[in-house]
C-alpha positions in Angstrom: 13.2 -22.7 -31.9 16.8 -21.0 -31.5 14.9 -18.2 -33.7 11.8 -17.1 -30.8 13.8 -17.8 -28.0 16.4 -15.2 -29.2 13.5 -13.0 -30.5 11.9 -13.1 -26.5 15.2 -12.5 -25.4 15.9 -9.4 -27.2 12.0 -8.3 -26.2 12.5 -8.8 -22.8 15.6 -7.0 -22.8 14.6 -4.1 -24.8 11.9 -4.0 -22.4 14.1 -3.9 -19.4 16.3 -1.1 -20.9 12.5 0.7 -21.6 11.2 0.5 -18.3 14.5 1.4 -16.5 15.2 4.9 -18.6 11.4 6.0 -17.6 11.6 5.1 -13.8 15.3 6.7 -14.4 14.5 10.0 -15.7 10.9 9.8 -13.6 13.0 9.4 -9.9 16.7 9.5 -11.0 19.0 6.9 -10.5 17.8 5.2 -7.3 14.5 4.5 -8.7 14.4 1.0 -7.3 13.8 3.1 -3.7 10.4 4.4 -5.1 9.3 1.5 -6.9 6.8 -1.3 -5.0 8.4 -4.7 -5.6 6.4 -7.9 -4.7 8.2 -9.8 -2.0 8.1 -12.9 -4.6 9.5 -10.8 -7.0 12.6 -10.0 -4.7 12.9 -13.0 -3.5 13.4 -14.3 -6.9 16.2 -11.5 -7.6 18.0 -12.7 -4.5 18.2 -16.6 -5.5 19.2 -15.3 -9.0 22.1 -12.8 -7.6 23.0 -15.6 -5.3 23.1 -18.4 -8.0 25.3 -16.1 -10.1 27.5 -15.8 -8.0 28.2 -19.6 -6.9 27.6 -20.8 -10.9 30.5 -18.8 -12.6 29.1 -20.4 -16.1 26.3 -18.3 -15.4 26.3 -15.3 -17.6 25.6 -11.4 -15.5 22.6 -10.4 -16.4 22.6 -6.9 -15.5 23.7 -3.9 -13.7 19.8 -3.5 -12.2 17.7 -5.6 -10.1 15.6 -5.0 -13.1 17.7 -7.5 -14.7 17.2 -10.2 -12.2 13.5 -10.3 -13.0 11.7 -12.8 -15.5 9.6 -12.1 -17.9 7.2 -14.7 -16.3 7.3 -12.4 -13.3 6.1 -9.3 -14.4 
């Protein structure tokens, strides 16, 4: 089980990287401006930003709101 869940992690991260060079290099570095994000969707990057930063354990998952996205989400 350690195997797919490493595999899906990689995927959805590779993904991630993927998605945010092509809305980069389509609307430059403050894509996230021009982007429609479902108000689920942001509330779910809010909680996750929030619970980082109250759980230390918690690893950082990103430098984007892309980041704070699960693949269940999108």
């Amino acid at each position: 089980m350690a195997e797919v869940y490493l595999f899906l992690y990689v995927v959805e991260n590779y993904l991630r990287l993927f998605i945010e060079k092509v809305l980069t290099e389509k609307f430059g570095i403050s894509y996230y401006n021009y982007v429609v994000v479902p108000k689920s969707i942001s509330n779910g990057i809010v909680v996750r930003k929030e619970q980082e930063k109250k759980n230390l354990w918690i690893g950082v998952r990103g430098n984007f709101d892309l980041f704070y996205i699960d693949f269940s989400e999108s």
